[in-house]
N, C-alpha and C positions, 0 to 999 in steps of 0.2 A: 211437723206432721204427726197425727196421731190416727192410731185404730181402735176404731169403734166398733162394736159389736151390740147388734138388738136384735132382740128374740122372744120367743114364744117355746115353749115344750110340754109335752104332756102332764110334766109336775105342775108348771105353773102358769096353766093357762084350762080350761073347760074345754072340750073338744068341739065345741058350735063356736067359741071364738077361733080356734087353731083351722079350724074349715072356711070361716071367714076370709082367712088371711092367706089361706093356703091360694097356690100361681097354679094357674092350668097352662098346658106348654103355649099356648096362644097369647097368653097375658106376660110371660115371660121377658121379649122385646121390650114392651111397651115398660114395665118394671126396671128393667134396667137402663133404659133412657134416661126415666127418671132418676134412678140414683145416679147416673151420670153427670146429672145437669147441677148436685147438689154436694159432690164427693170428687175426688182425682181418680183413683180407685175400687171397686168396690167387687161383689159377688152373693148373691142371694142361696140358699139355701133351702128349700121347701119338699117336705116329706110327709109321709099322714099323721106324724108326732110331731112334726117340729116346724117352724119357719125363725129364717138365724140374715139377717144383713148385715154384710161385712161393708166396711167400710174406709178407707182411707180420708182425712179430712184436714183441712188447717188445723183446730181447736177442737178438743175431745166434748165439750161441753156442748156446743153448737149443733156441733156435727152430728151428738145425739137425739138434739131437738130438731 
């Protein structure tokens, strides 16, 4: 098993992409579903700097893609 970690922050990322990506509490469920169905573990993270997917996976390479 490995952790994966993918993300976006104010350094390195424009803020019209970071607002893209940003989860409104509604979209939330549905986001996590998702990474359910592709992770064992996982946790999203979303702020008006930052969005961070944690993730527990089989293979670190994969599991990023």
């Amino acid at each position: 098993m490995q952790i994966v970690v993918v993300g976006v922050n104010h350094a390195s990322a424009p803020s019209d992409l970071r607002e893209q990506l940003t989860l409104a509490p509604g979209q939330l469920s549905t986001a996590l579903g998702e990474l359910k169905a592709i992770a064992r573990e996982g946790f999203i993270v979303s702020t008006c700097n930052r969005v961070e997917v944690y993730a527990v996976v089989g293979h670190a390479v994969s599991g990023v893609d």
